[in-house]
C-alpha positions in Angstrom: 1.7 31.7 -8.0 3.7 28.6 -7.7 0.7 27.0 -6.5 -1.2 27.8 -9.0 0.7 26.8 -11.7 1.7 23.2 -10.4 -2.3 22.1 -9.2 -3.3 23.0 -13.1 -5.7 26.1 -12.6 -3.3 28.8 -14.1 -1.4 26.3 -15.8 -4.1 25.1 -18.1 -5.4 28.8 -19.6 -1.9 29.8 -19.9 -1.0 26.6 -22.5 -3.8 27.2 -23.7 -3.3 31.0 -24.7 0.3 29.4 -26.1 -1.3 27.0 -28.0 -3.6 29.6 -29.9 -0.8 31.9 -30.3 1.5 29.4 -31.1 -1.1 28.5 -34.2 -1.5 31.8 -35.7 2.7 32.0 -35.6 2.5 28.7 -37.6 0.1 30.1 -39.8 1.8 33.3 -40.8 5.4 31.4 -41.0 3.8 29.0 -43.8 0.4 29.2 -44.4 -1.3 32.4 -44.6 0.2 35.4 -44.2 -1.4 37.7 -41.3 -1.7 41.3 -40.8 1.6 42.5 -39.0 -0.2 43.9 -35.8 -2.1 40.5 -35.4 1.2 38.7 -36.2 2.9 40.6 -33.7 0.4 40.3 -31.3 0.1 36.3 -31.3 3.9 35.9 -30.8 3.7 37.9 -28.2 1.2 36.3 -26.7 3.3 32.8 -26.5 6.4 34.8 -24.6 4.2 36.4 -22.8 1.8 33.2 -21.7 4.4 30.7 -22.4 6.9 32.3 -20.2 6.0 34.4 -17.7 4.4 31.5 -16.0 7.9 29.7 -16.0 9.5 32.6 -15.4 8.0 32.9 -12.5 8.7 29.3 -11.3 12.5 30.3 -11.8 12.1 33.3 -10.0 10.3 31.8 -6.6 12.9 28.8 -6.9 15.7 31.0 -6.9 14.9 33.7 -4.1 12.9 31.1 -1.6 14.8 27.9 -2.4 18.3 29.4 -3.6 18.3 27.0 -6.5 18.4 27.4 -10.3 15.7 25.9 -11.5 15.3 24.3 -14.9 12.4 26.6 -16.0 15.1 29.3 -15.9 17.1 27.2 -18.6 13.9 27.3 -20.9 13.4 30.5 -20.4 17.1 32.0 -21.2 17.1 29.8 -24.3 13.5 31.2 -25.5 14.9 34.8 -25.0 18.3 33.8 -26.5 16.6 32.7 -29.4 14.2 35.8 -29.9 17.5 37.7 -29.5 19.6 36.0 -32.9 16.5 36.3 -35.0 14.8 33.0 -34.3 11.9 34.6 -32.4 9.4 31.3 -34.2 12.3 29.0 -32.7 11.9 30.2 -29.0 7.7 30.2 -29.2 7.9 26.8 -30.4 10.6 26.1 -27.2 8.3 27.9 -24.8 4.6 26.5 -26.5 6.4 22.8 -26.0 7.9 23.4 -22.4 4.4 25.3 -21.4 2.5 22.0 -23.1 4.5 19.1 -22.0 4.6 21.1 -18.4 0.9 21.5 -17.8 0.3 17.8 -19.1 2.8 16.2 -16.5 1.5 18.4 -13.6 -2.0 16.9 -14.7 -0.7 13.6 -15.0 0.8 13.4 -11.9 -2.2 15.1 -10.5 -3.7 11.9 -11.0 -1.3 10.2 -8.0 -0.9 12.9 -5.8 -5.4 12.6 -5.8 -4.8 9.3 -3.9 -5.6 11.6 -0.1 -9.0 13.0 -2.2 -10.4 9.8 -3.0 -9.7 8.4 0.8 -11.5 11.8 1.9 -14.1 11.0 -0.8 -15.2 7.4 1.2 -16.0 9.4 4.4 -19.9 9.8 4.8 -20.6 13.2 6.1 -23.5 12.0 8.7 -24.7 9.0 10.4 -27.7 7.5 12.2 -27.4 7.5 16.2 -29.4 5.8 18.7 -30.5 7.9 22.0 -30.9 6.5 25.1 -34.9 6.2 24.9 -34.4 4.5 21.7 -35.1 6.6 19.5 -32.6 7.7 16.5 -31.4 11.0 15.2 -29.2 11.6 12.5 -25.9 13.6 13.7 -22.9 14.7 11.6 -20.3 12.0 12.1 -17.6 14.5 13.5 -20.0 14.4 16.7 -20.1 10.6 17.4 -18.1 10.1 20.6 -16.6 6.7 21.8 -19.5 4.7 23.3 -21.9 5.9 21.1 -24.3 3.1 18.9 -25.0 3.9 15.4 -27.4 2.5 13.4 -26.1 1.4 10.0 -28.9 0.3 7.1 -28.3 -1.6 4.1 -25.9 0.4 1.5 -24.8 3.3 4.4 -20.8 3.5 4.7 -19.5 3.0 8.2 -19.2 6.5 9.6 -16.6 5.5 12.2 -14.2 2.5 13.5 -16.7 0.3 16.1 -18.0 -3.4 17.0 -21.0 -4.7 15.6 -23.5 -5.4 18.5 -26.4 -6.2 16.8 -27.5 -8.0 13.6 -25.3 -9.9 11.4 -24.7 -8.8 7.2 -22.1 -8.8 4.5 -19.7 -5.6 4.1 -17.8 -4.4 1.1 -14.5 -3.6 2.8 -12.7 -3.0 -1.1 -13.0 0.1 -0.2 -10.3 -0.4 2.9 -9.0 -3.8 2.2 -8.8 -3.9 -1.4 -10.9 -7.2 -1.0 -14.1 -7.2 -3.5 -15.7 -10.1 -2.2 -18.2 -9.1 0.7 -17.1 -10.0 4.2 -19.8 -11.7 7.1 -19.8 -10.5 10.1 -21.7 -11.5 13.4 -21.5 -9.6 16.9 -18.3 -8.8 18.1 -16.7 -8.1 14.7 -14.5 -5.1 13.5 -16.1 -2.7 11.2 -13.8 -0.6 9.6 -15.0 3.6 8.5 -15.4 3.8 5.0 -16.8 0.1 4.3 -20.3 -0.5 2.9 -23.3 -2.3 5.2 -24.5 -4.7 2.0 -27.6 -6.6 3.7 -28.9 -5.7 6.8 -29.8 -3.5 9.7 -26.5 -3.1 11.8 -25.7 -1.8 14.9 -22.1 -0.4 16.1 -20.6 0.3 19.0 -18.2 3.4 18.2 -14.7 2.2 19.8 -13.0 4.9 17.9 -13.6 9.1 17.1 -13.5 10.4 13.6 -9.4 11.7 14.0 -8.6 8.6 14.9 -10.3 6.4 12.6 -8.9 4.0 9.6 -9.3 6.7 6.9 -7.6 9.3 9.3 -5.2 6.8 9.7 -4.4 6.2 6.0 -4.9 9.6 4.6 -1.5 10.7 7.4 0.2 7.4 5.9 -0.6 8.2 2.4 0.6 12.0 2.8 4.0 11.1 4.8 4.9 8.8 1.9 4.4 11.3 -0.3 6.6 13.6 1.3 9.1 11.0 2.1 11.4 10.7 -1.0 13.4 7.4 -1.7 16.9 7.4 -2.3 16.7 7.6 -5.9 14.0 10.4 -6.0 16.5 12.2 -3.3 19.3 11.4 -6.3 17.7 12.6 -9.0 16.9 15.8 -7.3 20.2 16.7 -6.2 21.3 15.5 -9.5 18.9 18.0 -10.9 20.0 21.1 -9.1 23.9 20.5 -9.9 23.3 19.4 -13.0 21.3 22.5 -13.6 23.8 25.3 -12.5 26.3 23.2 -15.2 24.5 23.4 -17.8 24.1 27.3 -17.2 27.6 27.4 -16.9 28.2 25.0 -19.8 26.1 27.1 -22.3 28.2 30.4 -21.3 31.5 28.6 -21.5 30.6 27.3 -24.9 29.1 30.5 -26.5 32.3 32.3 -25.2 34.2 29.2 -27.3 32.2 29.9 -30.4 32.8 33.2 -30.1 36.7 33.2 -29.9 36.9 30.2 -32.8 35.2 32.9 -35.4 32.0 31.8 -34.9 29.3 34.9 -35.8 27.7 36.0 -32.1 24.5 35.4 -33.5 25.1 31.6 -34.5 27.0 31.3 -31.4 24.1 32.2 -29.3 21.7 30.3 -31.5 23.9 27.2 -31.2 24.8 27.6 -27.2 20.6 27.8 -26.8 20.5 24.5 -28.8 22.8 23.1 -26.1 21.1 24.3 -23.8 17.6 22.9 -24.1 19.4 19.8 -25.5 21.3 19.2 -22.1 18.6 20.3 -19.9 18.0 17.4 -17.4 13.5 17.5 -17.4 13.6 13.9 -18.0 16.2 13.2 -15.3 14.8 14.9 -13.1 10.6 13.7 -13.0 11.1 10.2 -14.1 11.9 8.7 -10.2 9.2 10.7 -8.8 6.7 10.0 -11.8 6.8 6.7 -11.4 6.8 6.3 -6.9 4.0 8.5 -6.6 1.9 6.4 -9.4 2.9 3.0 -7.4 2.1 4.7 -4.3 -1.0 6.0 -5.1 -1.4 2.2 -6.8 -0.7 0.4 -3.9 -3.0 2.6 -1.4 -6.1 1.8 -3.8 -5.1 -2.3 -3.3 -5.2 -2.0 0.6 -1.5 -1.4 1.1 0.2 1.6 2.6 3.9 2.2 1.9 5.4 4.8 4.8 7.3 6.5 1.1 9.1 5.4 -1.7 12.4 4.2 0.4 9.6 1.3 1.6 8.7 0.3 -1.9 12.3 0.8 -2.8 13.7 -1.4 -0.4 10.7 -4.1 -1.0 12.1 -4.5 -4.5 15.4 -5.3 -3.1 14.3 -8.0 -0.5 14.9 -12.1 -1.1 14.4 -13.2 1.9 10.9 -12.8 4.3 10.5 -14.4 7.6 7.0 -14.6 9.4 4.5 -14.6 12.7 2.9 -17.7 12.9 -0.3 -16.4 14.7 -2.1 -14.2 13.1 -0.5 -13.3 10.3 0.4 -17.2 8.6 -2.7 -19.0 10.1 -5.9 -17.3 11.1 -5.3 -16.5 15.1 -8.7 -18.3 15.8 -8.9 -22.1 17.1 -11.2 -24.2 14.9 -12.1 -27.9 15.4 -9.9 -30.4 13.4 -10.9 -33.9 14.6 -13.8 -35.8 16.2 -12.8 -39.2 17.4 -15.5 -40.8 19.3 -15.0 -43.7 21.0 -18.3 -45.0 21.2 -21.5 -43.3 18.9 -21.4 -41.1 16.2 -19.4 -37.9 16.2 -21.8 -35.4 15.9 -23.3 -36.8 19.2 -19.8 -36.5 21.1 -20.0 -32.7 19.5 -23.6 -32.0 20.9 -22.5 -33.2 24.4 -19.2 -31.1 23.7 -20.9 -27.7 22.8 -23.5 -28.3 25.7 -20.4 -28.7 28.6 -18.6 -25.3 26.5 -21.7 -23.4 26.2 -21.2 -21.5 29.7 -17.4 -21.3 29.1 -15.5 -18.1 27.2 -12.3 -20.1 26.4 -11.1 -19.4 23.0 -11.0 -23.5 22.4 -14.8 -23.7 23.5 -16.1 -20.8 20.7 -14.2 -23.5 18.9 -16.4 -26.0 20.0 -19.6 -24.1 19.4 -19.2 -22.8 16.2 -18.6 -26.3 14.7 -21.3 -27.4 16.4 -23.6 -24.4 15.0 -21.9 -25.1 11.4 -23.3 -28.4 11.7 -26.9 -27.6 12.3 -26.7 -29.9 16.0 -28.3 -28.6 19.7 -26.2 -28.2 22.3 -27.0 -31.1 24.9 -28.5 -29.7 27.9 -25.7 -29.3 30.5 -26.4 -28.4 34.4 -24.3 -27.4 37.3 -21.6 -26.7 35.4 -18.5 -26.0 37.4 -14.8 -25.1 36.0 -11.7 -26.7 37.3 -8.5 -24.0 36.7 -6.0 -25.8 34.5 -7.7 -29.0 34.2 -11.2 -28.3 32.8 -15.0 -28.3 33.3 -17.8 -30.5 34.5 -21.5 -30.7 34.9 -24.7 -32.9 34.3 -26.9 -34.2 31.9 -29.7 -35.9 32.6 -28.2 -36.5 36.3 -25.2 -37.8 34.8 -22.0 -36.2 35.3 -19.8 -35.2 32.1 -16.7 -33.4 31.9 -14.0 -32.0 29.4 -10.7 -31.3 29.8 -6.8 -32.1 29.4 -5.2 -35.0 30.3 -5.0 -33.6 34.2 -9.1 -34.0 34.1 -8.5 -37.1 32.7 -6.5 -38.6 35.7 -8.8 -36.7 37.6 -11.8 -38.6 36.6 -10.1 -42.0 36.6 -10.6 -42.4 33.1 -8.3 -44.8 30.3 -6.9 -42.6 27.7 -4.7 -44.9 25.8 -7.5 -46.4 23.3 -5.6 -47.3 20.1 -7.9 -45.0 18.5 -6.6 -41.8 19.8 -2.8 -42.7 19.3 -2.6 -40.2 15.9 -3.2 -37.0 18.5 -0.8 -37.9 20.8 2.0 -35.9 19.0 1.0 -32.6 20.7 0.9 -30.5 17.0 -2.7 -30.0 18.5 -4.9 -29.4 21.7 -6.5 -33.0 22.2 -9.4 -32.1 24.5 -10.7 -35.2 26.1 -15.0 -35.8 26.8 -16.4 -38.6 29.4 -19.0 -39.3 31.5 -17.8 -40.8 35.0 -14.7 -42.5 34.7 -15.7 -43.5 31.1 -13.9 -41.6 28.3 -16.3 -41.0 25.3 -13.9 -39.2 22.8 -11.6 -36.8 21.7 -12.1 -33.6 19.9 -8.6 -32.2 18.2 -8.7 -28.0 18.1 -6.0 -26.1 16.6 -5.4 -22.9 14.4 -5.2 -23.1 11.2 -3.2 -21.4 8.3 -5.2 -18.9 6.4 -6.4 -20.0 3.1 -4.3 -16.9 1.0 -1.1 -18.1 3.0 -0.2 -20.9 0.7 -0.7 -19.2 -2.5 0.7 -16.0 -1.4 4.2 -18.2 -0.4 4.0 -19.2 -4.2 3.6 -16.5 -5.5 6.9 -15.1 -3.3 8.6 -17.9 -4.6 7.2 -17.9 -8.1 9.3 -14.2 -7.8 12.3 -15.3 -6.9 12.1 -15.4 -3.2 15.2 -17.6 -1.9 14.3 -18.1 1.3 11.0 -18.1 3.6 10.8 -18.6 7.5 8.5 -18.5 10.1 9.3 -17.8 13.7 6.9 -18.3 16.7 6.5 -18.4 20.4 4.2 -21.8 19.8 5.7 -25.5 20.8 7.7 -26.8 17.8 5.3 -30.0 17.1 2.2 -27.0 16.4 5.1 -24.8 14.3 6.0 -28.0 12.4 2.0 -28.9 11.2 1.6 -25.2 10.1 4.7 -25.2 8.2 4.1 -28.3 6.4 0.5 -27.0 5.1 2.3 -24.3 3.8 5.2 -26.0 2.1 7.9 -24.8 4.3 11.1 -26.6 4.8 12.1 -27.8 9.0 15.4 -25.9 9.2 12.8 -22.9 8.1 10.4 -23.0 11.1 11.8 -21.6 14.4 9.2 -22.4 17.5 9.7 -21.7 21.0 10.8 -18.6 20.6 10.5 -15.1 22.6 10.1 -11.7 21.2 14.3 -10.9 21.7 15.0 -14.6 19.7 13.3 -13.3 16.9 15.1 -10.2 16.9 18.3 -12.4 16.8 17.1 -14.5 13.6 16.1 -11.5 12.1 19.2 -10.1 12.5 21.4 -13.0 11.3 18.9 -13.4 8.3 19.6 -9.5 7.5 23.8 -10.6 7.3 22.8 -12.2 4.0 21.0 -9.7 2.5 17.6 -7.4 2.9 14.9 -9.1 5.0 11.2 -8.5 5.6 9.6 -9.5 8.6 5.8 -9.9 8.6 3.6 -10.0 11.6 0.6 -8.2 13.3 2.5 -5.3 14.7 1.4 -5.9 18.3 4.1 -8.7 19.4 6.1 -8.6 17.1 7.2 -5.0 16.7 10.7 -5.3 17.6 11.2 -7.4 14.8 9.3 -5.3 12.8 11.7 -2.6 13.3 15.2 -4.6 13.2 13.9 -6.1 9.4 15.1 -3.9 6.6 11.1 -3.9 5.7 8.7 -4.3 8.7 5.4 -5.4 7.1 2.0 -5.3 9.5 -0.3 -7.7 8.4 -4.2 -6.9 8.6 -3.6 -3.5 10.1 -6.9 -2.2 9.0 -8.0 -1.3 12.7 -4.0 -1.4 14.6 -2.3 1.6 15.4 0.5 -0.3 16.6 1.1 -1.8 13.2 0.6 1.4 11.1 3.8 2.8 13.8 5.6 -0.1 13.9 6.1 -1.1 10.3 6.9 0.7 7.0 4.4 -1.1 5.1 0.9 -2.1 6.2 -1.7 -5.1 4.4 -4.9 -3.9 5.4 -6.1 -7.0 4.1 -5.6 -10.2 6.0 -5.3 -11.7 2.4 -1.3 -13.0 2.1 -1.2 -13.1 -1.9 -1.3 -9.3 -1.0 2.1 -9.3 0.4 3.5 -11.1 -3.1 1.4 -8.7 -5.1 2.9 -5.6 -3.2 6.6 -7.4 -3.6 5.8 -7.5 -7.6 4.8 -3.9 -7.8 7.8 -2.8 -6.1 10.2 -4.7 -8.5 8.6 -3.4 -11.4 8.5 -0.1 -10.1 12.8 -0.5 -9.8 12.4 -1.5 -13.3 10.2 1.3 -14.4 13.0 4.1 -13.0 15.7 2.1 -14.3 14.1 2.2 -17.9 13.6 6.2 -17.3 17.1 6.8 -15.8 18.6 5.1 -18.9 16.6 6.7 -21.3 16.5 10.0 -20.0 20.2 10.0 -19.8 20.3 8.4 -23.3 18.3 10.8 -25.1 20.4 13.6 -23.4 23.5 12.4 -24.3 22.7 11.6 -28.1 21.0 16.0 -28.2 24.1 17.1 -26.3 26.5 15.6 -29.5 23.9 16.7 -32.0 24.1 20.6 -30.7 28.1 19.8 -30.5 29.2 18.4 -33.3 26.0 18.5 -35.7 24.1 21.6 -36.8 21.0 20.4 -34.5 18.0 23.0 -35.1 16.5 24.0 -31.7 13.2 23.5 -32.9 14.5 19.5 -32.8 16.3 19.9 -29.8 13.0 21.0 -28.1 10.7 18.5 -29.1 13.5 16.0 -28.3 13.8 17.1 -25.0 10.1 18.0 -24.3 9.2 14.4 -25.9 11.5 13.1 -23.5 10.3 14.1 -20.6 6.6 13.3 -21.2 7.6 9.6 -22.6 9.1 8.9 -18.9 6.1 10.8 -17.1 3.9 8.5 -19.1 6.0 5.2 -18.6 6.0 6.0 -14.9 2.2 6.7 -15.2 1.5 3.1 -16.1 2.2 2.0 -13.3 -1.5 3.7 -11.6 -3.3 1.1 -13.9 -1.1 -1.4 -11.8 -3.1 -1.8 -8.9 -1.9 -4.3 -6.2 -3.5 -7.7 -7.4 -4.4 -11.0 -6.1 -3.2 -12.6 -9.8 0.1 -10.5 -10.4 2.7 -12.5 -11.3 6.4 -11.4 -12.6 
């Protein structure tokens, strides 16, 4: 029955049997007088709709849970009033409580949705390719690691894989929160759940279906909602005290009445008013109203809170400290400088793409992929052979050539102190050095680079009040120093050098001042993720280790994400503060009105009632706050 009642389906037809009855009351009380059976009848019908529904509530809560519940208050006061004589006085109580009830459950029905719309992005069958090459179409739940899948333009990803063949935009909004459509070539990520845009693709399933991102994020998305923050865990307790007080508070007070001469039936009219005027609704829903609502907000942005203690302690943070690699810059060498020394430089990067086009070092895809941006051939290279630690060689057109670091240099014989090359010689990149013979013929400069969202998303932390910003790496101090100078970052803020117990240690002297977040991938740096008072995993769309290792994951790689999530947490802790203060508020000033004042109950209802839908509703704003790449404080 609980069930029932709290999802909407019995909820909904019993308000509206209230409703009705609650009408026709109205209309005999001052309108139209109505034939006493049908009179009877509809009041009967609100008591009997309007409470046996909470009645119920308070019964379940009391004999499973051992708690008074505060349906039990509304329901005493109804009867309380039906037995002084104010029988119109306890429908309207119940028709309000049934009303304001059914509307929050359906309101908040709206955030607790979040698992159904994940559930919603899975496609319930996919294309996959048999071993003669021919295709059938399976239900996803029976693709197996290793299988391919064929994926045609505007078919969801069935499953986490790598692309093997083609190359096509996806819509990963879906997972990332990102709307514009990322490229991807062979040996990308796809993500289950995001949309093949363009092309024929097809994936490699690394991943099965319980495993996948959605799986992943619907488990985070229900343990947050069953992990309650410290102020949720207040209010409740809060809620259940306060509750058996106010019981007790009533009874104390009719008794008073009673012994200062006070008729019984004005007593018990006046103890009801107290009652319902005291009751603590308001308290009660208006932390949870508002988490859920910037849980189920953040999820649809790309960014999973492990419960509301996360987003709480978020709020509270003024200090962050970062990876370098990976989560700061883009954890992918790209070419930075071409200095020939003789020749223009796209001929020094033809020779250079045709020496690297055998190799599989990370600085070589460098090398080819500025090369392929620029539209230029490879040179064709022969014989090439590799030399461990030093570099490669080979031939063109029976010439030898060669590229390496300064060892191959002195290997070769070659000069490499040409005033030309004296602005890489400060080691905040990798200088990779070409030649033919002992003849140096350039340089070409490869390093990583910061991501394009990091600067703005370090604004935008700062723009909020952020005092203090770091970034910690294993990298040589000269690299650390040129990342942290593209990204505004002050010296005695940039830590290099360092190994995974060091940045433990800073993060522990960082979290003497005051709450720290530590962002990072999750893989490395998960020590530090779990000293910070908030571990965040950046781009954890496809990392178990991240989703375990941190309390909050960016699904996106996209850092103004991290300063959007900060600014919905703060004005979340604003949101509760504003519902605390007026929930108490409106208590306080009904609790002296049934005291000292002759407050009707009908006014103490809708005060209480209206009360407890304003903060439902002031929490609900919070749902059309979705994390943003624009918010700002």
């Amino acid at each position: 029955m609980k069930e029932l009642l709290t999802d909407g389906r019995l909820g909904l037809p019993m308000t509206a049997i209230t409703l009705v009855g609650m009408a026709l009351v109205l209309c005999d009380s001052f309108l139209l007088p109505l034939p006493p059976k049908l009179a009877d009848a509809a009041l009967w019908s609100v008591y009997l709709a309007g409470g046996i529904p909470a009645a119920l509530s308070a019964l379940r809560a009391l004999w499973v849970d051992h708690i008074l519940d505060i349906d039990l208050l509304m329901v005493i006061a109804a009867l309380a009033a039906a037995a002084v004589g104010a029988a119109v006085e306890g429908a309207v109580l119940l028709t309000l409580f049934s009303l304001s009830g059914t509307l929050e459950e359906r309101a908040m029905g709206k955030a607790r949705r979040a698992v159904e719309a994940l559930m919603a992005l899975r496609p319930e069958t996919a294309i996959r390719r048999k071993a003669d090459g021919s295709t059938e179409e399976v239900a996803v739940a029976q693709l197996a690691i290793g299988d391919t899948v064929i994926l045609r333009p505007g078919a969801r990803v069935p499953v986490d894989g790598t692309l093997i063949e083609g190359e096509g935009a996806l819509d990963e909004s879906s997972i990332t929160g990102e709307s514009i459509p990322a490229q991807k070539a062979p040996g990308a990520k796809l993500h289950e759940a995001t949309v093949n845009l363009t092309a024929i693709l097809a994936l490699h399933v690394d991943r099965p279906l319980s495993q996948s991102t959605v799986a992943r994020m619907i488990r985070m998305v229900t343990e947050a909602q069953a992990m309650k923050a410290p102020s949720e865990r207040f209010s409740e307790w809060f809620g259940q005290r306060y509750t058996v007080a106010v019981l007790l508070g009533s009874t104390l007070l009719f008794l008073l009445f009673i012994r200062l001469g006070m008729p019984e039936a004005d007593a018990l009219y006046r103890a009801a008013t107290i009652l319902v005027a005291a009751s603590p609704c308001a308290v009660v829903i208006s932390v949870p109203a508002a988490i859920l609502s910037a849980l189920s907000a953040a999820a649809r942005g790309g960014v999973l809170f492990k419960g509301g203690a996360a987003l709480e302690r978020l709020a509270e943070v003024r200090t962050f400290a970062f990876d370098k690699t990976g989560t700061l810059t883009t954890g992918k060498a790209e070419v930075t400088q071409i200095i020939p020394l003789q020749g223009p430089p796209s001929a020094l990067l033809a020779l250079a793409a045709g020496l690297e086009s055998q190799s599989e070092h990370p600085i070589a895809a460098a090398i080819r992929r500025a090369a392929e941006a620029q539209g230029l051939t490879p040179l064709s290279v022969t014989e090439v052979n590799s030399n461990p630690s030093e570099g490669i060689t080979g031939l063109n057109d029976g010439a030898q050539v060669w590229a390496g670091n300064p060892r191959m240099l002195q290997r070769m014989q070659a000069a490499g102190d040409h005033p030309a090359l004296s602005a890489v010689q400060d080691g905040a990149e990798t200088v990779v050095y070409f030649g033919t013979g002992k003849k140096l013929l350039g340089v070409i400069t490869v390093a990583d680079q910061p991501r394009e969202t990091s600067r703005l998303g370090l604004q935008a932390l700062r723009a909020a009040g952020i005092t203090r910003l770091c970034m910690m790496t294993g990298d040589r101090r000269p690299v650390a120093l040129r990342i942290g100078a593209a990204l505004g970052l002050a010296p005695q803020d940039i830590h290099a050098d360092l190994l995974p117990g060091e940045k433990v240690r800073l993060v522990d002297d960082l979290a003497r001042e005051g709450p720290v977040a530590y962002v990072g991938d999750g893989v490395n740096d998960a020590a530090a993720l779990a000293r910070a008072d908030v571990g965040i995993a950046m781009g954890a769309a496809g990392s178990e280790v991240a989703l375990q290792a941190a309390e909050v994951a960016l699904l996106s790689e996209n850092m103004e994400r991290l300063a959007a999530a900060h600014h919905l947490a703060r004005r979340t802790a604003r949101i509760i503060r504003q519902n605390l203060a007026f929930a108490l508020g409106a208590m306080v000033v009904l609790v002296i009105g049934g005291l000292f004042f002759d407050l009707p109950l009908p006014l103490a209802v809708i005060g209480h009632e209206g009360g407890t839908l304003l903060v439902v509703l002031n929490g609900l704003r919070l749902l059309f706050d979705p994390i943003r790449t624009d918010a700002r404080n």
